[in-house]
C-alpha positions, 0 to 999 in steps of 0.5 A, a space after each residue: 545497090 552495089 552492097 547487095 546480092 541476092 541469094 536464093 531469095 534472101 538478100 546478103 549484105 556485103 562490106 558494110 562492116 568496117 574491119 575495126 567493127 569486125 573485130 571488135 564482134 570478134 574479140 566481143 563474142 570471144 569475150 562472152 564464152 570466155 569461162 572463168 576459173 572458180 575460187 577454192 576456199 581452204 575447206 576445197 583445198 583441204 577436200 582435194 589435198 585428203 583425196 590425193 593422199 588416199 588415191 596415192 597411199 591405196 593406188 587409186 585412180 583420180 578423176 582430176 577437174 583443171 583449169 586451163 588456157 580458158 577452159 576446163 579438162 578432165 584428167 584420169 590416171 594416178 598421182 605418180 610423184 608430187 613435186 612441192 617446189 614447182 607446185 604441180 603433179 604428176 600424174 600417170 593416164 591409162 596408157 602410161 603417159 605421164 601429164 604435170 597439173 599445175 596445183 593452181 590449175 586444179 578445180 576438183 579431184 575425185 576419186 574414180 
């Protein structure tokens, strides 16, 4: 019984996982929280496109919903330049940094 070692009363058991099999539970587990990007319709699209022409045309401050790197973040601040060619944004926080969103990133804009 060299694998086991006990522990305030609770038996712990040591190296009886081969790495390959650690691995796998890790990529498994990381698998499972893994969050996946929603698909926008054109109504969706056409909802965000009208918000950010309002926000930009009255100064306003937007709440931006994306989606990166297999997560989703929030974004406050103000549309400061629209670039069309690379599809992103640029969008200016409360304290004046400047952050590109990427249009396919983009889940949802509300106004704030």
């Amino acid at each position: 019984m060299a694998n086991l070692i006990r522990d305030r009363g609770s038996i712990k058991w040591t190296a009886m996982m081969l790495p390959e099999h650690v691995k796998q539970l890790r990529e498994f587990d990381r698998d499972q929280s893994k969050k996946v990007k929603p698909e926008l319709d054109e109504q969706q699209l056409q909802l965000i496109e009208e918000t950010i022409c309002e926000a930009m045309s009255e100064n306003l401050y937007l709440c931006f919903t994306y989606f990166k790197d297999d997560d989703f973040y929030l974004l406050i601040g103000k549309v400061h330049f629209v670039d069309t060619y690379k599809g992103e944004f640029r969008i200016v926080d409360y304290h004046n940094e400047i952050h590109k969103l990427k249009q396919e990133d983009l889940i949802d804009v509300k106004i704030n």
